[in-house]
N, C-alpha and C positions, 0 to 999 in steps of 0.2 A: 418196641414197647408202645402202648396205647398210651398216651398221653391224653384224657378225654374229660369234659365239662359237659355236666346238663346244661343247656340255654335256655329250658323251658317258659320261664318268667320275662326273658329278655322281651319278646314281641308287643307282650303288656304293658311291661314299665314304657316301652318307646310309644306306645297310644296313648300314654297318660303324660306324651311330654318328655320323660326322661331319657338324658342324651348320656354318652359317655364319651369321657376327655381321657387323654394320655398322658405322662406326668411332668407334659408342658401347661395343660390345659389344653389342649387342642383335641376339635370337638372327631371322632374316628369313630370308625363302624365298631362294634364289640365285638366280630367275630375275626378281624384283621388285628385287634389286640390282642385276643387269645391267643393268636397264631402266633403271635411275635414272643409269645409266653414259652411256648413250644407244645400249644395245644395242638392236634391232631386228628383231634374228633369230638364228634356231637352226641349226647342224647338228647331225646324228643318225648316225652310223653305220652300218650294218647288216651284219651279217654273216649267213652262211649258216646255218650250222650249228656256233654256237662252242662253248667246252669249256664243261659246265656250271656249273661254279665262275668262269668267265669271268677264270681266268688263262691264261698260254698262255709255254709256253719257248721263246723266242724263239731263243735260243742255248743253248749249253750253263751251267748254274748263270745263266743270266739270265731271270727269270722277267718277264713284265709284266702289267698289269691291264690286261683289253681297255674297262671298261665293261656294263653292261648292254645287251646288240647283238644282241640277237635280237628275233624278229619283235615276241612279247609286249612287252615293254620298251621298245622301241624307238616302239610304239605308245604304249604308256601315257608316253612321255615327249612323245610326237608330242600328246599330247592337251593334257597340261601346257604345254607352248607356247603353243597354240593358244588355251587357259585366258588364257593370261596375253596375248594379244593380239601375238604377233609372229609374226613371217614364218619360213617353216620350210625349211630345204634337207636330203634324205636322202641319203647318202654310201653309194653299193651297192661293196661291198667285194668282190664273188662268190670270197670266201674264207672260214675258219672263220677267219680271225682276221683283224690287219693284215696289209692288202696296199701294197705300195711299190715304190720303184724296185729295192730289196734281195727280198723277198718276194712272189709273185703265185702259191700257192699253189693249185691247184684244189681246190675241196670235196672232203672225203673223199668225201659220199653223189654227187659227177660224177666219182670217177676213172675210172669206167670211159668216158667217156664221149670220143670223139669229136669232128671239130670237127661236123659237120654236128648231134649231138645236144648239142653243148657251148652251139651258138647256140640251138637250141631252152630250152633250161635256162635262158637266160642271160633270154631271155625271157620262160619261164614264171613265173622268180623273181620280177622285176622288177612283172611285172602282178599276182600272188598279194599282194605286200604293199601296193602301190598298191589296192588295187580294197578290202585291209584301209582302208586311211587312207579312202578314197570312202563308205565304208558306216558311217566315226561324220562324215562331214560337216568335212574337211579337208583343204583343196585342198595340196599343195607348191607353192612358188613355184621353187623349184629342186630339177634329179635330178642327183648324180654318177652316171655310169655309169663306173664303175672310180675306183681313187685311186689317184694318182701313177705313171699308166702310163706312164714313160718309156721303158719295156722289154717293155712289154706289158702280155697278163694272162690268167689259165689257162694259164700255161705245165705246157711246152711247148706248146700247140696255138696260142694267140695270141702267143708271144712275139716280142717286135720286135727287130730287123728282120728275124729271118728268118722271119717268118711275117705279112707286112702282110697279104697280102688276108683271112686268118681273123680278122686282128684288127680291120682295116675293118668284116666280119662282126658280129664282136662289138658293135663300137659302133652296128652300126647296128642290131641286132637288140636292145639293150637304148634308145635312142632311141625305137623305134617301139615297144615293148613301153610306154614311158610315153607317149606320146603317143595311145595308143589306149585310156588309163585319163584322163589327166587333158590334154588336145590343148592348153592356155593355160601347163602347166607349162614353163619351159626344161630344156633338158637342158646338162649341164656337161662337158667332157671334160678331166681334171684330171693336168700334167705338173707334177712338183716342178721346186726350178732355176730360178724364171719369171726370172732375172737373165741364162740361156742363151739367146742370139738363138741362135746355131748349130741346137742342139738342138730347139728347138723352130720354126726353120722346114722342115726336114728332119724331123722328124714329121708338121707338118699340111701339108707339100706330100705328102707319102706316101699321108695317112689324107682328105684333104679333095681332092685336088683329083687324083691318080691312082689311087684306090680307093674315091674318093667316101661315105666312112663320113660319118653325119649327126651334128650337134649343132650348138647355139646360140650357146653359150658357151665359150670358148676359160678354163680356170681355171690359175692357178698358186699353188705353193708361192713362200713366199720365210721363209728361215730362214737369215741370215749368218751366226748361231752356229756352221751344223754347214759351212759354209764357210771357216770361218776368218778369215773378214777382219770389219772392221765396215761396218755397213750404208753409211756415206760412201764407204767403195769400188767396191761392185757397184749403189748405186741407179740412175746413172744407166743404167746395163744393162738393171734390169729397166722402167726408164720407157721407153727406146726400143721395147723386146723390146712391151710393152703395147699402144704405138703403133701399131709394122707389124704386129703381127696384128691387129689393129681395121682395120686401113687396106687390108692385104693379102688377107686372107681376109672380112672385112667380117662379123667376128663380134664380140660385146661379151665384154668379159673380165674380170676378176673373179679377185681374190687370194685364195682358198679357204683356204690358212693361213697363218699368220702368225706368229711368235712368239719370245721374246728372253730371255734371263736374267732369273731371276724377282730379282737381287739389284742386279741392272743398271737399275733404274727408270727413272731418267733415260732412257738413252741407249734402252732400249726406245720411248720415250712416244713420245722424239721421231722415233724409226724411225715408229712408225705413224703419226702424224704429215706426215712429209713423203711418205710413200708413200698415202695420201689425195690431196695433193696431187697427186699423179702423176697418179691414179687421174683426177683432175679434168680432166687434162691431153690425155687420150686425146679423139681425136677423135670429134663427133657422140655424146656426152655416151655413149658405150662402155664406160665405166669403170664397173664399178655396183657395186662393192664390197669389201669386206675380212670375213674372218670370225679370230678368233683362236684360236689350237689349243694348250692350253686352259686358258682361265684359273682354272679351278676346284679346282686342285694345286696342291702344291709337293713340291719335292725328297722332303722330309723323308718322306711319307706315302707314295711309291709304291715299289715294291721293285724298279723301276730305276734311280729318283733321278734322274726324268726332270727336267731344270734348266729347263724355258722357259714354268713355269707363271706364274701373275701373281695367286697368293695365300701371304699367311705364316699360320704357325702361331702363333696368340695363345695361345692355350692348350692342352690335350688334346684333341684332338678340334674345336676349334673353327678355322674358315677366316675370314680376313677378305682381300675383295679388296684387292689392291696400289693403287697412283694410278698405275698405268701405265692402267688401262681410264679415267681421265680421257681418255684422248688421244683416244678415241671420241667427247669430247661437241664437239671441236671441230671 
């Protein structure tokens, strides 16, 4: 089982200062804490072309930190992973910043750009930073190609559904783009929602089986915060939803983020918890993992007061992980 954490944030918060302590206080690396959690792997983010200070105004007066998400960084974190002995997944955003089911953004340096030059790009990106990771000797075990495409991505030229066959394109054009750098890597094709059966079988009958776009990995969001309900309502949604597309499309699936009230301990632990279990439950052993988005924040430190991180603040500057990443070691 994938036991996995975005770290994306972490490289930023330590330029700006912030250290992490263990629950001596003693000051440790955060990806040697993770490990003792019984993390086992990385995402990475990557974006195109983000702002150089790596904020970005997501709305109007709402500012957020993307991370350190460029090529350079992204590498030098790809390495530290790898340092530290765990399994790495890279999250291709083909935006300057987050992309989601709200935002899918084209890069500024591809506005001009066409579908037929959009797929080209999509693939030249994808291979250019892969072929980085191949030349310091670091395989990924996993590629997002797009995040949280429920709606697409390069809109307008990929946006769903009124534009499935480009966006087939898209996927399939960033698939073989990695598969032609690293042919053992899986590729991920990642819907928020994963508690949506509707939704998500009316995507991959679209993208998989009437426009034939490729990938391995069927991945979902699952966030009952931004749902409203608590996770006892929709899990058994997203256990079924895991099932038939393992069963249905006969792909392995995999819960790419994951994440709960950083104040909420309890009732987070045991979320990840029984959604492991789930994870178990998929047939012909399909299930292979959880990654959590992201434990290395809290409220207090980011200037959107993003609430579903899984560290408090002990002191100035100092992070100490919560006992929600307990629910990992089991």
């Amino acid at each position: 089982m994938i036991n996995g954490a975005d770290i994306s944030w972490i490289s930023q918060l330590e330029s700006l200062g912030y250290e992490y302590v263990d629950s001596e206080g003693n000051k440790r690396d955060p990806l040697e804490l993770l490990k003792e959690f019984g993390i086992n792997a990385v995402r990475l983010r990557l974006f195109v072309d983000p702002p150089t200070d790596f904020y970005w105004e997501k709305k109007k007066n709402k500012k957020v930190m993307l991370g350190f998400t460029d090529k350079k960084h992204v590498l030098e974190s790809a390495k530290r992973a790898h340092a530290a002995g765990m399994k790495l997944m890279i999250d291709f955003h083909y935006s300057d910043h987050f992309a989601d089911p709200e935002f899918q953004d084209v890069p500024k340096l591809w506005e001009a750009a066409d579908d037929v030059w959009a797929w080209g790009l999509i693939q030249e990106h994808t291979e250019r930073f892969l072929e980085a990771l191949k030349e310091v000797d670091i395989t990924p075990e996993f590629v997002q190609v797009g995040n949280e495409i429920n709606h697409g991505m390069l809109w307008p030229l990929g946006k769903y559904p009124d534009e499935k066959r480009n966006l087939a394109k898209f996927l399939t054009a960033g698939y073989e783009a990695v598969k032609s750098v690293f042919p053992e890597t899986k590729v991920i094709t990642h819907l928020a929602e994963g508690n949506d059966k509707k939704q998500f079988e009316q995507f991959f009958d679209d993208m998989l089986i009437h426009y034939g776009a490729k990938t391995d990995i069927i991945g979902m969001s699952y966030y009952p915060f931004w749902l409203g309900k608590d996770y006892t309502k929709n899990i058994k949604d997203l256990t079924m939803n895991m099932m038939k597309c393992a069963s249905k499309y006969k792909k392995d699936v995999m819960i790419c983020e994951i994440g709960g009230l950083e104040d909420a301990v309890k009732n987070t632990s045991e979320m990840i918890k029984v959604v492991k279990k789930s994870l178990e439950m998929v047939p012909e052993n399909r299930g292979l993992g959880i990654f959590y988005w992201e434990p290395g924040v809290c409220a207090k430190i980011l200037p959107d007061h993003y609430p579903l991180g899984a560290c408090r603040l002990v002191e100035d500057k100092k992070l100490q992980f919560t006992d929600v990443m307990n629910a990992f070691k089991e």
